[in-house]
C-alpha positions as CSV (number, residue, x, y, z in Angstrom):
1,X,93.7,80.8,87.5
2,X,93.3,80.0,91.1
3,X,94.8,76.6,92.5
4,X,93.2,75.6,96.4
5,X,96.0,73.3,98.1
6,X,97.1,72.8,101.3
7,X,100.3,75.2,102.2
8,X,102.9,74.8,104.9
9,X,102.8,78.6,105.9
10,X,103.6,80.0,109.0
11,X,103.0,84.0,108.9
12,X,103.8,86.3,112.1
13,X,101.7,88.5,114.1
14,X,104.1,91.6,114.1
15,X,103.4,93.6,117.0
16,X,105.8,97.0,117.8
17,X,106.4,99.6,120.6
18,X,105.3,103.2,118.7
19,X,106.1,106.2,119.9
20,X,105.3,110.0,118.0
21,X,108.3,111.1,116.2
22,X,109.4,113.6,113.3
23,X,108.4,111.5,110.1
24,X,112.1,111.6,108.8
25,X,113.7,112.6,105.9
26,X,115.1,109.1,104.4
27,X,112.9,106.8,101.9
28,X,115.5,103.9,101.7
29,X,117.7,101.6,103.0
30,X,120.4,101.4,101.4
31,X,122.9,99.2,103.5
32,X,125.6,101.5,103.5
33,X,125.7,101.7,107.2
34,X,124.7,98.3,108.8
35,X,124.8,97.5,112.4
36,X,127.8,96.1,113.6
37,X,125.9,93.7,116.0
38,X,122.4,92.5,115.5
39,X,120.8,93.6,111.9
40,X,117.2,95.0,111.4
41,X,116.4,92.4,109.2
42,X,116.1,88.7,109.7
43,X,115.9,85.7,107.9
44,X,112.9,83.2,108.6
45,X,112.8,79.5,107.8
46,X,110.9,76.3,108.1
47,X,111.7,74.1,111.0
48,X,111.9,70.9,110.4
49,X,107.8,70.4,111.2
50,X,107.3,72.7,108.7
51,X,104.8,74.5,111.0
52,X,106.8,77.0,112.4
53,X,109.5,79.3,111.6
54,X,113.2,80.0,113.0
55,X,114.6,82.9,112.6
56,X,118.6,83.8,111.7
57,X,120.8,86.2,111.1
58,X,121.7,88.1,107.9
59,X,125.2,89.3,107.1
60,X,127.2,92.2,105.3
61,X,128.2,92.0,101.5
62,X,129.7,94.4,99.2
63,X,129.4,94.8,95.5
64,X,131.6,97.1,94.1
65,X,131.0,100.2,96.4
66,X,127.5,99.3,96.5
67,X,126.3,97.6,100.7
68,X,124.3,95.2,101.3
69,X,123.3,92.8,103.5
70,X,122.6,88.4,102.6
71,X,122.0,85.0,104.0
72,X,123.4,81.7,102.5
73,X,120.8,79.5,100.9
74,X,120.1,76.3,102.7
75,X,120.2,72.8,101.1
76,X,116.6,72.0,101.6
77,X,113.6,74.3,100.2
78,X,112.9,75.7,104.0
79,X,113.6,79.8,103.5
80,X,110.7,81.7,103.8
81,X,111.5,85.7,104.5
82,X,113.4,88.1,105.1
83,X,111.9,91.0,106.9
84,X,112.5,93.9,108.8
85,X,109.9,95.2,111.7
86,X,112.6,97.5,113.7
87,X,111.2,100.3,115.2
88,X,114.2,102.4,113.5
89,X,112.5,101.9,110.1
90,X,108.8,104.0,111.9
91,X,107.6,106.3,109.5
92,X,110.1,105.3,106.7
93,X,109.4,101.7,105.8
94,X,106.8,100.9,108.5
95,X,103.5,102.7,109.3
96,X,101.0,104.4,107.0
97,X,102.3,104.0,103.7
98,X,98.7,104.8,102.2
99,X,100.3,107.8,100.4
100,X,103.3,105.6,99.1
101,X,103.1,105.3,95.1
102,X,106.2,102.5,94.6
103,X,108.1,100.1,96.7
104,X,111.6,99.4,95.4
105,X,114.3,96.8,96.5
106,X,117.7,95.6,94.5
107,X,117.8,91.6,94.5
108,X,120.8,89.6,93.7
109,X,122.5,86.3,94.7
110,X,125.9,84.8,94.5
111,X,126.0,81.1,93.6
112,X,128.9,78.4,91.8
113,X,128.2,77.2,88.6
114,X,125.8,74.4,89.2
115,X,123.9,75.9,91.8
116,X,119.9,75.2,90.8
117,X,117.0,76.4,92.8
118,X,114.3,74.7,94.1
119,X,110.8,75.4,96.2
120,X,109.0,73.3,98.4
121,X,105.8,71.6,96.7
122,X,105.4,69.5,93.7
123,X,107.3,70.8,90.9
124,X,104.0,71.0,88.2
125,X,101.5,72.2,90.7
126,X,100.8,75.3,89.1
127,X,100.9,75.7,85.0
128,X,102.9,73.3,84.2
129,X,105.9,73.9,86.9
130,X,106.5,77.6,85.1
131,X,106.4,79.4,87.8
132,X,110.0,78.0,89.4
133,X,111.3,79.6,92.5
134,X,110.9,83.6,93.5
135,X,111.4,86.5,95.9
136,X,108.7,89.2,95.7
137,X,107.6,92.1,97.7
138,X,105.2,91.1,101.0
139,X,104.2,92.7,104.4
140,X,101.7,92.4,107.3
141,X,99.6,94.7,109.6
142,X,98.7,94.3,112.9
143,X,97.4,91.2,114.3
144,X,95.8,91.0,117.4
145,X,93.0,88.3,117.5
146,X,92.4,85.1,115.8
147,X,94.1,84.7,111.8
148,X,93.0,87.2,109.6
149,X,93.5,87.1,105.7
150,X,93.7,90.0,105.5
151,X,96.7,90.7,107.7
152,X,98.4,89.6,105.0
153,X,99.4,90.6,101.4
154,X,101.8,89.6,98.5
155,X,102.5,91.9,95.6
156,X,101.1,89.7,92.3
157,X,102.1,92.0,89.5
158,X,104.9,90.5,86.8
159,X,107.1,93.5,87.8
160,X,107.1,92.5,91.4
161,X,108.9,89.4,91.3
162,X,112.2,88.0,90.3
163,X,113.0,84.3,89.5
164,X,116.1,83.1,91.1
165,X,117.7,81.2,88.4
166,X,117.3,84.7,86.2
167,X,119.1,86.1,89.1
168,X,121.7,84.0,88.2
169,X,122.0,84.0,85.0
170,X,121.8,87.9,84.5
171,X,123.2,89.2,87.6
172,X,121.2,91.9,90.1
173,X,117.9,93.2,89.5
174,X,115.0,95.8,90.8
175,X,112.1,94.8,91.5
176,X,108.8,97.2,91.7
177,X,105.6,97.5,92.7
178,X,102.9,99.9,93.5
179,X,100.8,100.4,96.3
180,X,97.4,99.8,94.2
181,X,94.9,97.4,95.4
182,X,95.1,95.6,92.2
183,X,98.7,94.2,92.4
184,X,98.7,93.1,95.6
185,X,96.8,89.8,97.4
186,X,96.1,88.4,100.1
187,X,96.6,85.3,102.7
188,X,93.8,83.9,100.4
189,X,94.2,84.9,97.3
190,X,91.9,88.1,97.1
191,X,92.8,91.0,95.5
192,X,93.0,94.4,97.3
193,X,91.3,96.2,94.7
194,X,88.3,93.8,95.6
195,X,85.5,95.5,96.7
196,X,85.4,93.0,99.3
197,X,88.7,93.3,100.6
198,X,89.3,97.1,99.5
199,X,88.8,98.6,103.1
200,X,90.8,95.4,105.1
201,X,93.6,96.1,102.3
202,X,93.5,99.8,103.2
203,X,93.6,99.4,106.8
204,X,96.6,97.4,106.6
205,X,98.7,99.9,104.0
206,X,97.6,102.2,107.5
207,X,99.3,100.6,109.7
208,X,102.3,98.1,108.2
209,X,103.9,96.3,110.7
210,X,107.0,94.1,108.7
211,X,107.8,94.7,105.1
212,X,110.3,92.7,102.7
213,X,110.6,90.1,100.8
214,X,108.9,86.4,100.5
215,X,110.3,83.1,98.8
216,X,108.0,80.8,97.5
217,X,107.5,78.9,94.0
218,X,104.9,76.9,92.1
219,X,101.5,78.1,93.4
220,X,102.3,80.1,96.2
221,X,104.4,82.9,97.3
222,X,105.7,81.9,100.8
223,X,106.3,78.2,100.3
224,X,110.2,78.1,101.3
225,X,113.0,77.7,98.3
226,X,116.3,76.7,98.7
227,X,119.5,74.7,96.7
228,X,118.5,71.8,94.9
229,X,119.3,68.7,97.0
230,X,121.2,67.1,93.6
231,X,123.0,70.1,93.2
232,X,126.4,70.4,93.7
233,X,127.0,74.3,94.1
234,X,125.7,76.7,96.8
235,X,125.6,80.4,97.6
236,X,123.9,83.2,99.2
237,X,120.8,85.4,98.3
238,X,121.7,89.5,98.8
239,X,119.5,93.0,99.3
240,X,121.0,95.9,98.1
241,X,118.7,98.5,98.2
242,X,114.7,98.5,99.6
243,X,112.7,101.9,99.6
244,X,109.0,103.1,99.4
245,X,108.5,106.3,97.8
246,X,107.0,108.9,99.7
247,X,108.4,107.1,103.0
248,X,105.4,106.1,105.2
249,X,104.1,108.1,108.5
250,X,103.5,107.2,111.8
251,X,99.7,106.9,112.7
252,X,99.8,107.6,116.5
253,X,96.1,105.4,116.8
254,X,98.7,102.8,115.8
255,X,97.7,100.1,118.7
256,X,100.8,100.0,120.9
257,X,102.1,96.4,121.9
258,X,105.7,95.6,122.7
259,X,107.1,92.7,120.9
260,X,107.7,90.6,117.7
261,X,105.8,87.3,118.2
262,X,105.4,84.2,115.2
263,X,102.3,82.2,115.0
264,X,102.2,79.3,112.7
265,X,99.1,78.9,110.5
266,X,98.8,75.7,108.2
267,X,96.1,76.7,106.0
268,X,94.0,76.0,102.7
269,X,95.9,78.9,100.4
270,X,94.3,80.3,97.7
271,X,96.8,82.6,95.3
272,X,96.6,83.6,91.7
273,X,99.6,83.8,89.8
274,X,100.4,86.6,87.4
């Protein structure tokens, strides 16, 4: 079923220095090792235009002997990804991962007993309010013009997506997806296995520019979520584990550019939920 509203969503033109190197051994991040300074992820969230993002800083956490890194949930539904587009991470979890079969991450959070989540929207905008708030997979290609759709893509497959009270109520979980065209979408709604869409959504598993995770709820998949303003509990959203499986390569056609920049889009959003 397809839903056209209007969407706060702001979506970044990721744009990285490339050089040719070795493609290297590793397929994962695992966390075990994490900067001591900056991290190579960030958090994004809504401003408070809701037309533009600002970023923040994740931090360490440890379950067990298990690393990982998290950011504390905020108290209005505003948190809309958490990304990596570090040039450490070329030809591993950036570049061509046109070969890649699975993308793989370990999702958790840590929250007080009356913690509730929320998402930004109306609460029965989509079936009935069953689709409460999520993280799934999402990543972007290259943008160097005007918007694009099809810079864009969600994974829309039930195994790609965790709900955040589950999360809660069950404890950590992995989240999967493959690489086909016909679990993930676009800016739009389209489908990569679209004949339409087919070579755009090719041409951006080519060249993969940020990869991670999106928070959204409702209709939509990059909305912002957050604590329940009625809530009296709180806590903090972790990563444990994030792979693709073969790691990517680097394409050295791969245009070269030399920074990370954010451009807000508020756009009519078409998605179709599992």
């Amino acid at each position: 079923m397809h839903r056209t509203l209007l969407i706060r969503t702001v979506l970044g033109a990721v744009l990285v220095v490339l050089t040719m190197v070795a493609v290297p051994l590793a397929s994962a991040e695992t966390f075990d090792s994490p900067p001591s300074g900056n991290f190579h992820w960030k958090v994004y969230d809504y401003n408070a235009s809701g037309k533009a993002l600002r970023s923040r800083q994740p931090f360490t956490v440890t379950v067990g002997s298990d690393g990982g890194v998290g950011f504390d949930f905020l108290f209005t539904p505003d948190t809309a990804l958490f990304i990596t587009s570090h040039p450490s991470y070329r030809g591993d979890l950036l570049g061509d991962l046109s070969l890649d079969t699975t993308i793989k991450a370990k999702v958790g959070v840590t929250v007080t007993a009356t913690t509730a989540f929320t998402y930004y929207g109306e609460p029965d905008a989509c079936d009935g309010g069953v689709n409460k708030a999520n993280v799934r997979f999402f990543f972007q290609t290259q943008t160097t013009g005007p918007f694009s759709e099809t810079d864009y893509w969600w994974a829309n497959s039930p195994t790609s997506h965790a709900y955040l009270q589950v999360l809660k109520d069950t404890g950590d979980m992995m989240i999967s997806n493959s690489f086909s065209g016909t679990e993930w979408s676009d800016f739009y709604g389209h489908f990569g296995s679209d004949p339409a869409y087919a070579a755009a959504y090719d041409a951006a598993l080519r060249n993969v520019k940020a990869i991670g995770l999106s928070f959204g709820g409702g209709c939509f998949f990059e909305n912002g979520v957050g604590i329940d303003s009625n809530s009296e509990g709180s806590g903090y959203f972790r990563l444990m584990d994030f792979s693709v499986d073969p790691p990517g390569v680097i394409d050295p056609n791969a245009i070269v550019v030399p920074s990370l920049l954010l451009a807000p889009f508020l756009e009519p959003t078409l998605i179709e939920i599992p």
